[in-house]
C-alpha positions as CSV (number, residue, x, y, z in Angstrom):
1,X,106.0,104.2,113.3
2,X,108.1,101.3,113.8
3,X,108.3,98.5,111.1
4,X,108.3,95.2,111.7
5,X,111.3,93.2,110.9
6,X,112.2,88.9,110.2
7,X,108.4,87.8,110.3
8,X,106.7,84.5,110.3
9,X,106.1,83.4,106.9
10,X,103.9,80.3,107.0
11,X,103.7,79.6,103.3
12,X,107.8,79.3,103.6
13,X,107.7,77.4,106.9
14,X,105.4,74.7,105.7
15,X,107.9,74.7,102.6
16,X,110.5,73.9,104.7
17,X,109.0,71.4,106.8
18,X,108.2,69.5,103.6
19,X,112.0,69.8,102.8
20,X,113.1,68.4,105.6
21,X,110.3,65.3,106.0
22,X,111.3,64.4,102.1
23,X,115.4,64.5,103.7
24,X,114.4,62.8,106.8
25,X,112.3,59.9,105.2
26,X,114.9,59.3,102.9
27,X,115.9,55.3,103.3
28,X,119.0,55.2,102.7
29,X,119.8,58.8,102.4
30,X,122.0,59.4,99.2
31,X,125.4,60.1,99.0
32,X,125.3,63.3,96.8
33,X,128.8,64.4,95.1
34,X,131.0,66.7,97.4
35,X,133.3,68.9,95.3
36,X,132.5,66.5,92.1
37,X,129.4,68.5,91.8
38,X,131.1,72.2,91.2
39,X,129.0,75.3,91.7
40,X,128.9,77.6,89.1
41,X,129.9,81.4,90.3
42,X,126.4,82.1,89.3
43,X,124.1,80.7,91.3
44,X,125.3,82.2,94.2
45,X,126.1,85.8,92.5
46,X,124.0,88.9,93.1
47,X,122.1,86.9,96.4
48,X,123.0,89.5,98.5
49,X,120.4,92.3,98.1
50,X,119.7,95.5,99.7
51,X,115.7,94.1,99.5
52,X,116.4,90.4,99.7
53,X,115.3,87.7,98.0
54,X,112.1,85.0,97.7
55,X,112.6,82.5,100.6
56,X,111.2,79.8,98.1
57,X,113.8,80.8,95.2
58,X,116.8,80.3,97.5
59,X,115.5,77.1,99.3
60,X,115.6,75.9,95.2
61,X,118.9,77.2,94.8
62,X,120.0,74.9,98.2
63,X,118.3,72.1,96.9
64,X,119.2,71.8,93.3
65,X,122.8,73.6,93.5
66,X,124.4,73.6,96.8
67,X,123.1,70.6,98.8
68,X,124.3,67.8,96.2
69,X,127.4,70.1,96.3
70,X,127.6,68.3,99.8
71,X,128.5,64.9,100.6
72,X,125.9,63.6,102.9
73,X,127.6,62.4,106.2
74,X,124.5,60.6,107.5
75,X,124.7,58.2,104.1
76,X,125.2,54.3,105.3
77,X,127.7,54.7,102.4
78,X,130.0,57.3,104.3
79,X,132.9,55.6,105.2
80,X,135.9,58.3,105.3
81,X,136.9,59.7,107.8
82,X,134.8,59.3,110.9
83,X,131.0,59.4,109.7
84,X,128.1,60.5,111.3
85,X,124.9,58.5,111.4
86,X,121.9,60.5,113.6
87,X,119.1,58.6,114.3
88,X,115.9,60.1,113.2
89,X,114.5,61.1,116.4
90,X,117.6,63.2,117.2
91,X,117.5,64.9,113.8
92,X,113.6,65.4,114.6
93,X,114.6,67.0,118.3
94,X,117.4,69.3,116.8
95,X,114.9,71.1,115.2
96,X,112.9,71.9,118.0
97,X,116.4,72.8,119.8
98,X,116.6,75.4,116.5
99,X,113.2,76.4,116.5
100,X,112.7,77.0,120.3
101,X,115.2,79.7,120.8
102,X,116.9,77.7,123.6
103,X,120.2,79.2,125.1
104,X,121.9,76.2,127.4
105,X,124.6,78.6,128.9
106,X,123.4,78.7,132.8
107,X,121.3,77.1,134.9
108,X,119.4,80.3,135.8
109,X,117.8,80.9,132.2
110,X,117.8,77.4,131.4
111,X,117.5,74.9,133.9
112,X,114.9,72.5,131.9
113,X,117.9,72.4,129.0
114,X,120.8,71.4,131.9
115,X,118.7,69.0,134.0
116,X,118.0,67.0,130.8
117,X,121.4,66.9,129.3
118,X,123.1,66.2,132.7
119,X,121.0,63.4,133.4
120,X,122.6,61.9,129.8
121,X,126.3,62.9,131.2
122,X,125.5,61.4,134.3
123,X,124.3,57.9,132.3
124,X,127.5,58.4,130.0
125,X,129.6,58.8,133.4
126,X,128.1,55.9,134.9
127,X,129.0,53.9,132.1
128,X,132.1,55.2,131.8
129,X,133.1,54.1,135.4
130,X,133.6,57.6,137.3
131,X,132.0,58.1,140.5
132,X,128.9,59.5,141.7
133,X,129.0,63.3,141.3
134,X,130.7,63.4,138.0
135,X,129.9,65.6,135.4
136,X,130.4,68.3,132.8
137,X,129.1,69.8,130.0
138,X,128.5,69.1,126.2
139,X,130.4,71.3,124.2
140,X,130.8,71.7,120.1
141,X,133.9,68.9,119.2
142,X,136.6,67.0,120.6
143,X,138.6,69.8,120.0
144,X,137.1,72.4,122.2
145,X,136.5,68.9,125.1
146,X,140.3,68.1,125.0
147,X,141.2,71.3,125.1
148,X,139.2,71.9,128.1
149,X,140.0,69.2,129.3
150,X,143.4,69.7,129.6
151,X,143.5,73.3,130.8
152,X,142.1,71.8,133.6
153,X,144.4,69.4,133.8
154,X,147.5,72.0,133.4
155,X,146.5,74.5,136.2
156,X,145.6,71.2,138.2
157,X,149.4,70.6,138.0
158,X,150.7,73.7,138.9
159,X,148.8,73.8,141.3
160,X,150.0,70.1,142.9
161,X,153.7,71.7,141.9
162,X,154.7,75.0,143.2
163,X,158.3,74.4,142.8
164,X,157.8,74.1,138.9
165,X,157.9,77.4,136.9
166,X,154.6,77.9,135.1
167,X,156.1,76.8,131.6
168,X,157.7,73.6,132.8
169,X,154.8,71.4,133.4
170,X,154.1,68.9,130.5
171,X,151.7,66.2,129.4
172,X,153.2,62.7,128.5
173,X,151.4,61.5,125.2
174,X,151.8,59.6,122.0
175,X,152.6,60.3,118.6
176,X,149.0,58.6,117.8
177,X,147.5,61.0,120.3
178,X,145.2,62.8,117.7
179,X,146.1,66.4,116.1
180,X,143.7,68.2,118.6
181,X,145.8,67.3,121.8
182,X,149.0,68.7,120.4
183,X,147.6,71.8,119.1
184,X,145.8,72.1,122.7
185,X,149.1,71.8,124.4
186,X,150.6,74.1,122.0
187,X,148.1,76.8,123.0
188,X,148.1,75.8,126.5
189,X,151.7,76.6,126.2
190,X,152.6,72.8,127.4
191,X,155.2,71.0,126.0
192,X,154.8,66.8,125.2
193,X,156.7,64.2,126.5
194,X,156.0,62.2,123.3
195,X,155.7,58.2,124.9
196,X,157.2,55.7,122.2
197,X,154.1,53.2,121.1
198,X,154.2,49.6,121.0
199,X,152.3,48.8,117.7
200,X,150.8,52.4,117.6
201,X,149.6,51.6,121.5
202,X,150.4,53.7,124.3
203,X,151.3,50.7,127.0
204,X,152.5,52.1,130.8
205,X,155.8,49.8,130.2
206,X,156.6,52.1,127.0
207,X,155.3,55.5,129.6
208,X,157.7,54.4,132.3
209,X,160.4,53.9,130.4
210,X,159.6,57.1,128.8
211,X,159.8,58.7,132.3
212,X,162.7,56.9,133.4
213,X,164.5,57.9,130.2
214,X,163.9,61.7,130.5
215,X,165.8,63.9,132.3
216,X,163.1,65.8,134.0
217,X,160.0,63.7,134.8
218,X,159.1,65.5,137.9
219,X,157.7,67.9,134.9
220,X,155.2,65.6,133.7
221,X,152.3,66.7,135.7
222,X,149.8,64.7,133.7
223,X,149.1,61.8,130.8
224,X,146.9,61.8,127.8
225,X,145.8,58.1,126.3
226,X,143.6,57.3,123.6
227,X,140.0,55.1,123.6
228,X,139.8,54.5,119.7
229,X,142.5,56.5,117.5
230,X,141.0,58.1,114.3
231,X,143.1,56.4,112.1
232,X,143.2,53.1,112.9
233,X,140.8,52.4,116.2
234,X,143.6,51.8,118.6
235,X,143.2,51.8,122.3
236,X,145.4,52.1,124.4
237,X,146.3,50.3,127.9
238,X,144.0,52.5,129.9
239,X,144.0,50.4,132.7
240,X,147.9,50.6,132.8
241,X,148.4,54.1,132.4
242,X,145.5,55.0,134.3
243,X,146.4,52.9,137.2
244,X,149.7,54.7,137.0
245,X,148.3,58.2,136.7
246,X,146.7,57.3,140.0
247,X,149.4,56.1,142.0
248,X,151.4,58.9,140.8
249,X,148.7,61.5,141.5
250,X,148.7,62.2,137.7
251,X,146.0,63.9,135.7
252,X,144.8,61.5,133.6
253,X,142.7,62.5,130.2
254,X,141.8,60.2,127.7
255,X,140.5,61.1,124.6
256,X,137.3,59.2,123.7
257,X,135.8,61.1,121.0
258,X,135.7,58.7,118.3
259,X,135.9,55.2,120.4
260,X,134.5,56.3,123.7
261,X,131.2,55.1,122.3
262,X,132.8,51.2,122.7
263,X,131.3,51.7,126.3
264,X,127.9,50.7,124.9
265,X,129.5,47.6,123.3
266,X,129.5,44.6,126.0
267,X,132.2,42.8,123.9
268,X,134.7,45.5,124.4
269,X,133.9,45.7,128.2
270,X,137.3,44.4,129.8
271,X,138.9,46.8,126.9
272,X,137.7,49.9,128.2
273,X,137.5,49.3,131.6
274,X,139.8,51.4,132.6
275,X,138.4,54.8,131.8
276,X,137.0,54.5,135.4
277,X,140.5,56.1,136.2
278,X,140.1,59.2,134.4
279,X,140.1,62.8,135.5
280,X,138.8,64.0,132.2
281,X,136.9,62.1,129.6
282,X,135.8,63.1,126.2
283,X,133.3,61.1,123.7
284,X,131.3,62.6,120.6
285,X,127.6,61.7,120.2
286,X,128.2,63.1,116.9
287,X,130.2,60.3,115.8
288,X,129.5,56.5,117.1
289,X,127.0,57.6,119.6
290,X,124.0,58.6,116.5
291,X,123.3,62.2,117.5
292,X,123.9,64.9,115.0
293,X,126.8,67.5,114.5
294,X,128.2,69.5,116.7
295,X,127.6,67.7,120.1
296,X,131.1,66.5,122.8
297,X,130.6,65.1,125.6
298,X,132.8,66.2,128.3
299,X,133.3,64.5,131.6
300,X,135.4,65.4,134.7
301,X,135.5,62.9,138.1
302,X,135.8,66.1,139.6
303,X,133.9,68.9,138.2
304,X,133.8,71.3,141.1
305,X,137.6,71.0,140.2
306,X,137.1,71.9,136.6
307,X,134.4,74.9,137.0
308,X,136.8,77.1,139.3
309,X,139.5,76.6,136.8
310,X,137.2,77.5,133.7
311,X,134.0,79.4,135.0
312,X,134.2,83.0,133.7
313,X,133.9,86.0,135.6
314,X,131.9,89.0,134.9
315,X,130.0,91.9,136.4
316,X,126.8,90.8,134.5
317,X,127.8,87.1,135.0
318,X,127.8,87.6,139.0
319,X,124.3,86.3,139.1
320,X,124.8,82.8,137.4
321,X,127.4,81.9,141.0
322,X,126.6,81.6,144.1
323,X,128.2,83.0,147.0
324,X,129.8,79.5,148.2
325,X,129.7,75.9,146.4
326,X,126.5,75.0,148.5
327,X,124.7,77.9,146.4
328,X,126.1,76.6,143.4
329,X,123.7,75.6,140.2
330,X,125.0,73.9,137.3
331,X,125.9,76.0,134.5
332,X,127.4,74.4,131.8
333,X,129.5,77.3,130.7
334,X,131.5,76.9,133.8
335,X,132.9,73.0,132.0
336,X,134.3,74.0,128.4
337,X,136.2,76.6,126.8
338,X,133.0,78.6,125.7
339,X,130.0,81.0,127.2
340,X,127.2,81.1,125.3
341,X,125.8,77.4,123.9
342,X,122.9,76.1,121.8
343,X,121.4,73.1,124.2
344,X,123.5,70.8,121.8
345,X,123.5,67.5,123.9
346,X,119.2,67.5,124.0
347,X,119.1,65.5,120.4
348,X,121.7,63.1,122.0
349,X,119.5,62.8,125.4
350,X,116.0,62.8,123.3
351,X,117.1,59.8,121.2
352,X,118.9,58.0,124.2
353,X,115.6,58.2,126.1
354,X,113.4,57.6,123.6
355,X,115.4,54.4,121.9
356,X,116.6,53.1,124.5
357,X,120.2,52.0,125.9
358,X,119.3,48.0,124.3
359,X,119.1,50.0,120.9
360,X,122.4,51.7,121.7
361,X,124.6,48.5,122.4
362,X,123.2,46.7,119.6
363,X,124.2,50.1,116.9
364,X,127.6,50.1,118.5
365,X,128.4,46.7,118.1
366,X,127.2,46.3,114.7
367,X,129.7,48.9,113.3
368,X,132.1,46.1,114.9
369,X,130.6,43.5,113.2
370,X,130.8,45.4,110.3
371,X,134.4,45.7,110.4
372,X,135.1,42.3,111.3
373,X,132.9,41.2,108.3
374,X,134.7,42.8,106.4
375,X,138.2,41.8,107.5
376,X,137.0,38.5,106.6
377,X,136.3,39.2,103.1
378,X,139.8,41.1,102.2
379,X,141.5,38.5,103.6
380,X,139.6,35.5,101.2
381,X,140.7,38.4,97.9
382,X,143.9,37.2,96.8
383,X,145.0,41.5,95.3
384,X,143.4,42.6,99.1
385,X,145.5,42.5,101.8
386,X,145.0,43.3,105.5
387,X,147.3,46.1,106.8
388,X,146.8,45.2,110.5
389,X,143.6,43.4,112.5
390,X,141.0,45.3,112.5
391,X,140.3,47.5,115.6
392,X,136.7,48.7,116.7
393,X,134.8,49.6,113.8
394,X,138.1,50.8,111.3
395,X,139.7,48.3,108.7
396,X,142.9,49.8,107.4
397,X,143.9,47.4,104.1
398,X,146.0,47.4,100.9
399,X,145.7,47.2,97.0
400,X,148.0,45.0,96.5
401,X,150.2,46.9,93.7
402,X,148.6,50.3,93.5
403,X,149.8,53.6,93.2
404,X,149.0,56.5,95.5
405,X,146.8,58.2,92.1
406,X,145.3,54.7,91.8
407,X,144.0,55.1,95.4
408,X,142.7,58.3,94.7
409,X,141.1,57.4,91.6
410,X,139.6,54.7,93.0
411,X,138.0,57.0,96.0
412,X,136.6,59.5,93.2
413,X,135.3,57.0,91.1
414,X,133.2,55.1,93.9
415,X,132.1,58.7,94.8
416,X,131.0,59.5,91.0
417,X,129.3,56.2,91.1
418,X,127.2,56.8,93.7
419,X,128.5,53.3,95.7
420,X,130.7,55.0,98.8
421,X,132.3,57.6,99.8
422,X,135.8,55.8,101.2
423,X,139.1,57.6,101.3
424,X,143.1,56.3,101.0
425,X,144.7,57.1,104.5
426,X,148.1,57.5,105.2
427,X,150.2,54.2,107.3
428,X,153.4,54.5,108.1
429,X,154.0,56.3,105.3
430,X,152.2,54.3,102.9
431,X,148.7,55.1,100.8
432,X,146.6,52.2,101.9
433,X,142.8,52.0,102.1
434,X,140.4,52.8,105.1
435,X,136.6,52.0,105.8
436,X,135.3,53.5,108.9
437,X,132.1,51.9,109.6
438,X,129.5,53.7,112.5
439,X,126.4,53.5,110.6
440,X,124.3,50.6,111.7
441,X,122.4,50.3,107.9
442,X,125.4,50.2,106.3
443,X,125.1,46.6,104.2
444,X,127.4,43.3,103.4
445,X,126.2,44.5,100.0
446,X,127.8,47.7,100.0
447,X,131.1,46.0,101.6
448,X,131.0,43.8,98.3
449,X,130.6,46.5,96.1
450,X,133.3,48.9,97.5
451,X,135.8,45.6,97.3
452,X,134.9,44.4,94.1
453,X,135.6,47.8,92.4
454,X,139.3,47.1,93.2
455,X,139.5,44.1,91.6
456,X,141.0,45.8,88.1
């Protein structure tokens, strides 16, 4: 007699669903405590059972012990690092995506999961610039799109250089190129040409006289730029350098995961305009585009290009590819460094559709707004002092006098108060202070609050 295993509970179900309508109603959800709200050994100790333990008694455990153990990413007061602000309706979809069991690997088993998400790449491509016939796939993080991305890229340029050993080909980026595109080259096993900035701003006069200063820039087989970097919002010339990775027959990736989303913004049109050159493209819903965690989306002008680089071969896998390109179905395990995938961009697509693209443009630009606001306001405090303009939606500005414990105290005592989470940064070499603004409810109020507690 068999015995049946992981049943429905309803009693348990219905107390979850009240869990998470209480979360999602939540206006403005709180900021909870992080690591200032420690854990005691025993609340987790003994959970592990041979005979397991009350669903109810552990969803109390999460709710009193762990979860304000957990700053809350989605709070308008989140400004470290770069936050993440979900609209409702995509929170609501990712729980259908988690209760429905889907698997978005292949077009065979789940062609009503890739027809949805790929008509949101193709809007994101169109707005991006890139012809008809882009696409791609969303994959987990900007780290997992760029390093796609650029394995593409490398076997791309190879490929357009026979005469160049495996191991010689490089990328030409800059020092601001964020931490995920230097260790993808590292485990590409491709080595940086490291492009001197102009104000932290990859421009194509500082990349060709890069290449005219190296001694072997027939080995530069592609070029990685920047739409927005983490730390400071800095874009860099993409019309330039992508005008120049075309000329040249370059691969051109640029790395839009955090300011990517500034193609919803009609005020930073002329700014961005020049993604339309890129090979590869990655931006994160997750971040200034209101979906929820994990969800990149990653673009390529040419992705039949892409999916005989990447797609993985199998026995069992035979029957996701067809015997020429004019059998092929999109399967979006042929686009990213990964197989199997939860249908992670259908929150992004749910909300897009069901919000609309007006709703879009006016969240994006109000995180700029926010940061100019708030420019405005350290400038007019004689102890504030602006450490450079502000740049998309990130304001980078001084204590004037502090200490690098002072900063730190500071960040852990807005915490404890419940006002902001905000965390120093590093600037050339200096602690100063950072606000990162993405979500749209996040008030004047709060701005005044945050800058008024470093008045002392």
């Amino acid at each position: 007699m068999t015995h049946k295993l992981f049943t429905y509970d309803d009693k348990f179900a219905q107390a979850i669903f009240k869990y998470c309508a209480e979360r999602l109603a939540m206006d403005p959800v709180p900021l909870d405590y992080g690591s200032l709200h420690s854990v005691p050994d025993s609340v987790l100790k003994g959970l592990i059972s041979e005979s397991g333990r009350s669903p109810e008694e552990v969803l109390a455990i999460f709710r009193d012990e762990l979860a304000p153990a957990v700053v809350s990413i989605d709070s308008p007061g989140f400004l470290a690092f770069i936050p993440n602000a979900p609209t409702k309706n995509s929170l609501l979809f990712d729980m259908v995506v988690a209760c429905s069991g889907l698997n978005g690997t292949s077009w065979l088993e789940a062609e009503g999961v890739v027809v949805a998400e790929n008509q949101a790449l193709e809007f994101l491509a169109g707005r991006v610039g890139l012809p008809q016939g882009s696409g791609g796939a969303f994959v987990s993080g900007g780290s997992v799109g760029n390093l796609s991305g650029l394995t593409v890229g490398r076997d791309v340029g190879r490929a357009r250089h026979p005469e160049l050993k495996p191991w010689e080909v490089r990328f030409a980026i800059s020092a601001d190129a964020h931490s995920s595109v230097g260790k993808a080259l590292h485990v590409l096993g491709v080595e940086p040409l490291y492009v001197p900035t102009d104000n932290h701003r990859m421009t194509v006069e500082n990349l060709r006289a890069a290449l005219a200063n190296d001694p072997h820039p027939e080995t530069v087989v592609g070029i990685v730029a920047t739409c927005g970097t983490t730390n400071a919002g800095i874009i860099d010339d993409l019309e330039g350098v992508g005008a120049y990775a075309r000329e040249h027959n370059l691969w051109f990736h640029v790395d839009g995961a955090y300011g990517g989303a500034a193609i919803f913004a009609p005020s930073m049109h002329e700014v961005v305009k020049g993604l339309r050159h890129a090979d590869s493209f990655i931006v994160d819903p997750h971040k200034w585009l209101f979906a929820p965690l994990d969800c990149c989306a990653l673009l390529y002008r040419d992705p039949t290009t892409a999916r005989k680089v990447l797609a993985q071969q199998a026995g069992y896998l035979d029957i996701l590819h067809g015997d020429d390109d004019a059998d092929y179905k999109w399967n979006p395990s042929d686009f990213g460094i990964h197989l199997s995938r939860r249908a992670r961009g259908l929150p992004f697509w749910f909300s897009l559709v069901t919000n609309g693209v007006a709703a879009y443009e006016s969240a994006v630009e109000a995180g700029i707004d926010l940061a100019t606001m708030a420019a405005k306001k350290i400038e007019a405090l004689e102890y504030l002092e602006m450490v450079r303009p502000e740049s998309l939606s990130i304001v980078l500005f001084r204590r004037r006098g502090w200490s690098d414990a002072q900063y730190n105290e500071w960040s852990r005592q807005l915490l404890q108060d419940q006002i902001a989470f905000v965390t120093p940064t590093k600037w050339e070499g200096e602690t100063v202070a950072r606000l990162a603004f993405l979500h749209p409810d996040t008030s004047e109020a709060m701005v005044d609050a945050i800058l008024a507690s470093m008045a002392d």
